[in-house]
N, C-alpha and C positions, 0 to 999 in steps of 0.2 A: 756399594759392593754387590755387583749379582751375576749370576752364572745361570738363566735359567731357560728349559726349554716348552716351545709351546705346539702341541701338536694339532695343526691343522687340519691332517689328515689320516687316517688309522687305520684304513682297507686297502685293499689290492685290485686289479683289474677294473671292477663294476662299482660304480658310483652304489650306495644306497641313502637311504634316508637317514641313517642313523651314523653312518661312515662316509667321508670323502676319501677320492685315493690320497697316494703319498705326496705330504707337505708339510715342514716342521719348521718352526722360526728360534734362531737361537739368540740369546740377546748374553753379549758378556761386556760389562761395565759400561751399559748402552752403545755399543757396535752388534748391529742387527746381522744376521746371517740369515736367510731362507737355502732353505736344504730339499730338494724338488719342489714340482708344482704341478701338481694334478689341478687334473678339473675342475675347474669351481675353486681354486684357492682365493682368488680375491674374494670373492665372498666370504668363506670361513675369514677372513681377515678381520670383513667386517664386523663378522658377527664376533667376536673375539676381540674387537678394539685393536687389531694392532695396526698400525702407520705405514702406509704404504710406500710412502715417502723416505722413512727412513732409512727403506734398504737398500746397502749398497752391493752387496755382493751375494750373488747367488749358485749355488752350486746344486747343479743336475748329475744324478748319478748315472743314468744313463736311458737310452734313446726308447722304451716302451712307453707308449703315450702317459700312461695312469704314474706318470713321474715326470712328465713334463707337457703335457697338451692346456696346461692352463695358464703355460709361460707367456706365449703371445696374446693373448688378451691383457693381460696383467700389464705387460711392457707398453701396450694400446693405450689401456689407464693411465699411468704414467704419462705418457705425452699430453692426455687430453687433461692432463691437472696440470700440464706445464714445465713440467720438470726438465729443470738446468743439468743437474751432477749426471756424470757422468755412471751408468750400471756397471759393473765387473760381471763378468759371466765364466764361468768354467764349469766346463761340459765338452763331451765327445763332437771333435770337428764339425759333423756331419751336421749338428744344430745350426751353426753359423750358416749354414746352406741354406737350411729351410726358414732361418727367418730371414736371409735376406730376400727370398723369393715370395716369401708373403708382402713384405714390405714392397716389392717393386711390384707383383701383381694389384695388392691396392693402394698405392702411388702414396704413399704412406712416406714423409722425411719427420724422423722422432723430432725431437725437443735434442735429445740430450745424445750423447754418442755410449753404446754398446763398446765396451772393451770386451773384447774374446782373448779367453786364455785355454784355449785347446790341452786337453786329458790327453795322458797315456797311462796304460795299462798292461806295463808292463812288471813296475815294481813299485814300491810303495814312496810316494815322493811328496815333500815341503812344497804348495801352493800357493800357501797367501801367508803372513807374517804382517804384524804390526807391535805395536810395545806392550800390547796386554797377551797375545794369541799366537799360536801356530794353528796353520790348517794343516793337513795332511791328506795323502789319498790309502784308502784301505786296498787293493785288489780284488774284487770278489771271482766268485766262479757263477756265472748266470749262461742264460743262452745268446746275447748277445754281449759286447764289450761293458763293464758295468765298475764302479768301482763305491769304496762308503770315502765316510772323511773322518776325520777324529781332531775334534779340538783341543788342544792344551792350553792352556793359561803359562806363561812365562813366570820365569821367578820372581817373586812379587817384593819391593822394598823394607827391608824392617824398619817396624816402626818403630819414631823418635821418643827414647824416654826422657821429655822436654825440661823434667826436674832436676833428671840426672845431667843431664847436658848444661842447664844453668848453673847447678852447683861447681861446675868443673870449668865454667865460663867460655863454654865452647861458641866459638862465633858462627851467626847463622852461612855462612859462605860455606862451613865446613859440611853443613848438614845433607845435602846429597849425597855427597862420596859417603860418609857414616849410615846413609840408608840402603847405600849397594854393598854394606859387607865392606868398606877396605879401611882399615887405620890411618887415621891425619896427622902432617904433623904440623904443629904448629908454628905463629910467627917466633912467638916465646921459647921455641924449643921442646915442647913438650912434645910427647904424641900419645894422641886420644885411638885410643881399641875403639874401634865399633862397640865389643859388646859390653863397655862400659856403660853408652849410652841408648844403647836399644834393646825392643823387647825380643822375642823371639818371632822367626818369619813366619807370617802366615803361610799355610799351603795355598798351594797350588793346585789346580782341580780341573779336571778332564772329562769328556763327552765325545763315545763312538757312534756314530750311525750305520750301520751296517744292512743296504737294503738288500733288494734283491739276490740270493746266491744260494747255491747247493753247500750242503752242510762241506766247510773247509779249513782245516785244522791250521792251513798256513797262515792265515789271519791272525794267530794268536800272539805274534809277534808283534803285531803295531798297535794291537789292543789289551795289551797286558796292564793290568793294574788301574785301568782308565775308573774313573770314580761311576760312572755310568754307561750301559751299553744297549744302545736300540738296535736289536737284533730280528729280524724278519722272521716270523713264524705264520706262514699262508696255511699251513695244517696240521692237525694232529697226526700222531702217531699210526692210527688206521688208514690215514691217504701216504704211507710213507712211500709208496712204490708213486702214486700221482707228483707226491714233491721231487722224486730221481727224475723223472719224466720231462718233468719243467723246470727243473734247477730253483726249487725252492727249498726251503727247511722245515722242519717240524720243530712243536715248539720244545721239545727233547733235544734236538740237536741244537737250539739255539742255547739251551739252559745247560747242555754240556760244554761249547764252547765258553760258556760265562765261566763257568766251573775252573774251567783249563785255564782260562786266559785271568782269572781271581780279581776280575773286575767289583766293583762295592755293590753295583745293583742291576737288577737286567729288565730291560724295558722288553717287552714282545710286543707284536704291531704287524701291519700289511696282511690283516686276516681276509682268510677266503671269503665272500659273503655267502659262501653256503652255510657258513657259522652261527646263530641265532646269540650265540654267547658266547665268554672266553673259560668260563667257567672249567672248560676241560681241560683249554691250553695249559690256564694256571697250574691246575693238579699235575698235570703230566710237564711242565716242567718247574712247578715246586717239589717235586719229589727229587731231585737232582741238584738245582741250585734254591734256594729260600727264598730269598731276599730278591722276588720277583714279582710284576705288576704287569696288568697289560693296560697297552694306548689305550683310551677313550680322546675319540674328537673332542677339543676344549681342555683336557687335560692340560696341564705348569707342573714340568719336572723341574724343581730347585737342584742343581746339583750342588748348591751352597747356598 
């Protein structure tokens, strides 16, 4: 059982030594997600252990390089390891352009085929689905089209109390339908309640990313109650006219939107490198919301 996130990258715009830009890998019950790809993400991969191979889907939040210019190299990788499966890609249209025109300028045929699932950005919408996940699209406000994602985990099976169910002589055929919540009944006549033989359902547990955007209160709809939230903070409160400027946040309005939206914990991340430290972010927004931390590259948020 794991829900956990690993961040690759923790700056904004400019590579530094200490920061790569925006890159974060999410792994839930080993189904990989990468969430941008800045610069140099294959390497942080490396350096970081994580499988390159295993990821199937990837999701770009939108078209400013320091969020995706380390995507075609990476896809480059991939071929030259040989890779069969097929990638999922979703991202703003205009990507599918430029990699195909990379690919046809150096006469490049992958291994594997690129499925494109073209974003819009108009309203918040269901992307990818599987039996553990929901993806979702956040809308952001940036200066060009931009949107976050938010995972959910689906309702999770209760588990079987195998003592209780033996004593009741419940046949194993029954035992699915008894882990999805519904009453059986049986050959015999009887009928077994679920919560005769089960325990109580696990939760379920959630993860926003919310990159790029100017402080936007309408967000707090699709990220309410999310158990964690990577919220963008390029500056402090003293650049707060620079982050209006560039449709960025301070880390005040990220820790307000945390506040509003009563998420369990707030990540800040995509710091300006004029930063030397978060040290200020923290204060300025632990004073608003607590239960707040900032990225460091190599950092594993457990969100279970």
């Amino acid at each position: 059982m794991k829900f956990e996130v690993t961040i690759l990258g923790s700056g904004s715009s400019t590579p530094s030594l200490r920061r790569n830009p925006a890159a974060q890998l999410i792994n839930i019950m080993e189904n990989y997600f990468l969430v941008d790809c800045g610069e140099g993400t294959q390497i942080q991969m490396r350096k970081y252990k994580v499988k390159l191979q295993k990821i199937d889907h990837i999701f770009i939040s939108h078209l400013h390089g320091d969020h995706y210019l380390g995507l075609i190299g990476m896809l480059q990788s991939m071929h030259l390891l040989g890779r069969k499966k097929n990638v999922h890609l979703y991202a703003h249209p205009d990507l599918k352009e430029m990699i195909d025109l990379h690919m046809k300028i150096s006469q490049t045929r992958l291994t594997f085929s690129i499925v494109f699932h073209p974003l819009s950005y108009d309203e918040p919408k269901v992307i990818f689905e599987n039996k553990y996940v929901t993806v979702s699209t956040v809308v952001l406000k940036h200066r060009i089209p931009c949107c976050g994602f938010v995972f959910r985990e689906k309702e999770k099976p209760y588990p079987l109390d195998t003592q209780s169910a033996k004593a009741l002589n419940v046949p194993m055929h029954a035992f699915n339908a008894l882990k999805k919540g519904e009453d059986v009944q049986l050959e015999d006549g009887r009928t077994i309640s679920f919560k005769e033989v089960t325990f109580n359902r696990p939760k379920s547990f959630s993860y926003a990313y919310c990159s790029d955007t100017a402080y936007l209160e309408k967000i707090i709809e699709s990220i309410k109650g999310v158990d964690v939230l990577f919220h963008e903070s390029t500056f402090t409160e003293e650049l707060n006219d620079r982050a209006k400027e560039t449709h960025h946040s301070t880390a005040r309005q990220a820790a307000t939107i945390a506040l509003k939206a009563e998420v369990g914990q707030l990540v800040l991340g995509h710091f300006s490198v004029r930063y030397k430290s978060t040290e200020n972010f923290l204060a300025e927004a632990g004073a608003i919301f607590s239960n707040t931390v900032a990225a460091e590259d190599g950092m594993v948020i457990r969100v279970y």
